[in-house]
N, C-alpha and C positions, 0 to 999 in steps of 0.2 A: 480551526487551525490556529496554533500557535504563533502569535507578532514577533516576529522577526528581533525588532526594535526591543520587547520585552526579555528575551535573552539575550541579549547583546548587555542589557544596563546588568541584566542577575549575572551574566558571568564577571562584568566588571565591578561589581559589590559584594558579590558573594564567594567569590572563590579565592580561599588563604591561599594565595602562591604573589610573588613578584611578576609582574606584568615584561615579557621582555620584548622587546623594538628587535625583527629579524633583520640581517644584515642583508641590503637591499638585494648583492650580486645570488646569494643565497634566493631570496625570492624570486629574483629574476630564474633562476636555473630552474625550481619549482614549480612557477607557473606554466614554464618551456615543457618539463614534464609531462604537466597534467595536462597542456595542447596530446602533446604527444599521444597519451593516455585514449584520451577524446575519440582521436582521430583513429586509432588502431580498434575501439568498442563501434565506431561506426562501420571499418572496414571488413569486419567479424560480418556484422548481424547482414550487412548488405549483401557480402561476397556467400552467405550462407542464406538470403533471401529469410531469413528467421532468425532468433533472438530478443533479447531483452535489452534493450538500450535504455531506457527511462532511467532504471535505479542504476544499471552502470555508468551514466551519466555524471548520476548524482552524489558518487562516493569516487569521483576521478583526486581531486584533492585529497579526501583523506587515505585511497588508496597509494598514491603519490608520496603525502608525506611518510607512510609507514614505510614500506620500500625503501624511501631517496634520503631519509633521515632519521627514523624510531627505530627502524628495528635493527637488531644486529646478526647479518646475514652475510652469506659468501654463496652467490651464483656458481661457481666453481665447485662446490662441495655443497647441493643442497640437503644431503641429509645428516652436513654436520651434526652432531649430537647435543652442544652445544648452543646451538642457533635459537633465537627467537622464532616463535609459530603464529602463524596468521591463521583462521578458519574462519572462510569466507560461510559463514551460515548461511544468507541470504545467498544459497548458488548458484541462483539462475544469472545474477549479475559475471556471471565470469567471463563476459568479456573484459570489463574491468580489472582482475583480475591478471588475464592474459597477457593482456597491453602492457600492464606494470612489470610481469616477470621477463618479457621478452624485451621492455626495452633497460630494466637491470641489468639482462646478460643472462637469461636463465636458454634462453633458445632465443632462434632468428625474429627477427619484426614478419619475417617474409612468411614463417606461419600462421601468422594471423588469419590472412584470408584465404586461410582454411578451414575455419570454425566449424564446427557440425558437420564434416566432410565423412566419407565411411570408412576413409585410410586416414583419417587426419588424430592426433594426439590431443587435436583440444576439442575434446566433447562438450555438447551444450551446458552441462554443470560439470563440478571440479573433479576429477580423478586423481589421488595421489599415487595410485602405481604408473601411470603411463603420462602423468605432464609434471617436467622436473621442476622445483618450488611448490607444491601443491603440499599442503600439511596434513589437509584433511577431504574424503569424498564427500561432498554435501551435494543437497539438492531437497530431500524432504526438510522442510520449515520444524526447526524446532532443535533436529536433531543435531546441528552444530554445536549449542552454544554448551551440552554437555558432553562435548569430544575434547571441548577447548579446558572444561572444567577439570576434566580427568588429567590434559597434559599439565596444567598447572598445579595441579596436587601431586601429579610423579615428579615435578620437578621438585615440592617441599621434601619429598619421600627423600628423594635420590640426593637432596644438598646442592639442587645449581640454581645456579643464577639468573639461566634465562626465562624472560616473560612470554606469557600466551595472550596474544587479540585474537576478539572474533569482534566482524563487523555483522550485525543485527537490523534485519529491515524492522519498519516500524509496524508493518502487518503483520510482519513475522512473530512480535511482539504478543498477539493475540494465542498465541499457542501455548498451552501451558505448560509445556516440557519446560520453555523457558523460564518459568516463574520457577519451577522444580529446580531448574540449574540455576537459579539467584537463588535459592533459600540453601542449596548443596554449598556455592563459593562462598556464601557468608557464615554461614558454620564451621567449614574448614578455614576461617581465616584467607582467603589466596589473595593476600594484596599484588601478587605478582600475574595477576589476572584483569584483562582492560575490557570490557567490552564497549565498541562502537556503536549507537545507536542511530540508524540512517534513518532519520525523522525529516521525510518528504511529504506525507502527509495523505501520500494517493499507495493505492493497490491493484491489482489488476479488475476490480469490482466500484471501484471509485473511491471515498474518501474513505479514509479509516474509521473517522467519527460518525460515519453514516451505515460501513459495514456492518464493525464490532465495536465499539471506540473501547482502544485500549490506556486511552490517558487516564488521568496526568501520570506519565513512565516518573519523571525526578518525584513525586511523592510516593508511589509505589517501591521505588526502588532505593527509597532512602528507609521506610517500611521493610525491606527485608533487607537493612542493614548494610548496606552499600555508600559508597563515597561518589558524590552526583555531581559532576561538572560538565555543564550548559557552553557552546559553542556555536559557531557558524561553521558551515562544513566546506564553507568553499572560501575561506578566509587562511591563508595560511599562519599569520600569526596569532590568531585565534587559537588554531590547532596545535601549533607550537605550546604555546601556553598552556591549555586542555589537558595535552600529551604529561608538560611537566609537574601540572597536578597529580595526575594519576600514579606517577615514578614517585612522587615526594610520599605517596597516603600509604601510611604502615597499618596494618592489623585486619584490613576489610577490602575487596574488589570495588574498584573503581568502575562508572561507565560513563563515558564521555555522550549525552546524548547532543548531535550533532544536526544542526536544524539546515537544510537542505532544499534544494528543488529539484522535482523530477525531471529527465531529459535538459538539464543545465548546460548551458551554451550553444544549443540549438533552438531558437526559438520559435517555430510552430511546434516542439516537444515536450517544449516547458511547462511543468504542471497539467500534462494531459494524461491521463489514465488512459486513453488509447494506444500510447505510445511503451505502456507497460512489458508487452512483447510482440510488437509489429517491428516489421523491417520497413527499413525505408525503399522504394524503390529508385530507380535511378536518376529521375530529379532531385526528387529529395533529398538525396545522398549528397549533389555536387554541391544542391544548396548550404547545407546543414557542414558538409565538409569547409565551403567559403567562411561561412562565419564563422567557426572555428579560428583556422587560419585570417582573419579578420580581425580578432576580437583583441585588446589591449592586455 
């Protein structure tokens, strides 16, 4: 597994961008979010007795800051033409997902604990016909991050402006559609393409370097011609920063690989591969909910 500490010194040595200090009310408001976030991905998986909490956990921040500050979106009009696109690749995280559109204003907080219901609009992975902000239907690994490649190429096609993220598990990683869709975004140029790389470290089978190991992703995908800036995923000004690498890099797709913990802020969840698609039951929940609401 990757030291924490070791990315933290490469992004602060190696990434040509200005470092910037967020404005504190600004973080404060973000971290508020991403409680928020938290607690809506635990209300999901519990009130649905199933789901995936681990990795929704673990991309609460950078799902947060895309929403609440990167992208350029309007809840009121989600399929402006216009808009920035998110494809959540790794789909089984969509409570994650959920949490963020519903407390942007995409629908109520109150459907949440409805997830996986058989009347319910928020299916266990993402639907863009029937859940509004949904860019893309994901759910098989792989097939994302070339939905995301195609929206960023119609957008060179068509003359606009707006950007495409997909956030990328790091198991997900292992599939080689994905390397197909890196070797596709860096031939056509799509610097207007970000990929997030959710580098937790665990899979539903346990470590990744024990599964398949799909590292080192920053040499590989500096290898197929990409612009690699190293992060912490649960740091907002990190992310800020990341973010503003990625906007500044002309001619080549950017991927923010974003170093992470699974089940983050619940701590009997934290870095266990058990917790990859278990629900918590009803202790556990008021537990995991307290600390949350707890936590600084």
């Amino acid at each position: 597994m990757i030291d924490i500490v070791g990315f933290l010194l490469y992004n602060k040595t190696n990434v040509n961008f200005s470092e910037v200090k967020m404005d504190n009310a600004k973080l404060l408001s973000l971290k508020e979010t991403a409680r928020k976030v938290r607690l809506g991905v635990l209300e999901g998986v519990h009130a649905a007795a199933s789901g995936h909490p681990g990795g929704s956990l673990s991309i609460a921040e950078i799902i947060t800051y895309l929403y609440f500050e990167e992208m350029n979106v309007d809840p009121a009009n989600p399929k402006w033409e216009d808009r920035d696109r998110l494809v959540l690749s790794k789909g089984h995280t969509a409570p994650a997902l959920y949490a963020a559109l519903a407390n942007k204003g995409y629908f109520s907080t109150d459907a949440l604990s409805t997830l996986r219901q058989a009347d319910s609009f928020l299916q266990g992975h993402p639907d863009m016909k029937g859940t509004p902000g949904v860019d893309m239907s994901t759910g098989s690994l792989g097939l994302g991050v070339s939905a995301a490649c195609g929206m960023a190429l119609a957008a060179k096609i068509d003359g606009k402006d707006y950007r495409t993220y997909a956030i990328v598990g790091d198991g997900e990683s292992q599939e080689g559609q994905v390397w197909e869709a890196a070797m596709f975004a860096a031939h056509y140029k799509l610097d207007n393409l970000c990929f997030i790389l959710d580098l937790n470290g665990l899979q539903i089978d346990g470590r990744i370097t024990d599964v398949m190991n799909p590292t080192p992703h920053d040499e590989k995908f500096k290898a197929f011609g990409w612009n690699v800036i190293l992060a912490d995923a649960h740091d907002f000004e990190s992310l800020e920063n990341a973010f503003a690498a990625a906007r500044a890099c002309k001619g080549k797709p950017s991927v923010i690989i974003a170093r992470s913990v699974k089940g983050k802020g619940v701590s009997f969840m934290e870095d266990q591969a058990g917790w990859h698609g278990s629900a918590p039951n009803d202790e556990q929940y008021a537990t995991a909910v307290a600390e949350i609401n707890s936590a600084n």
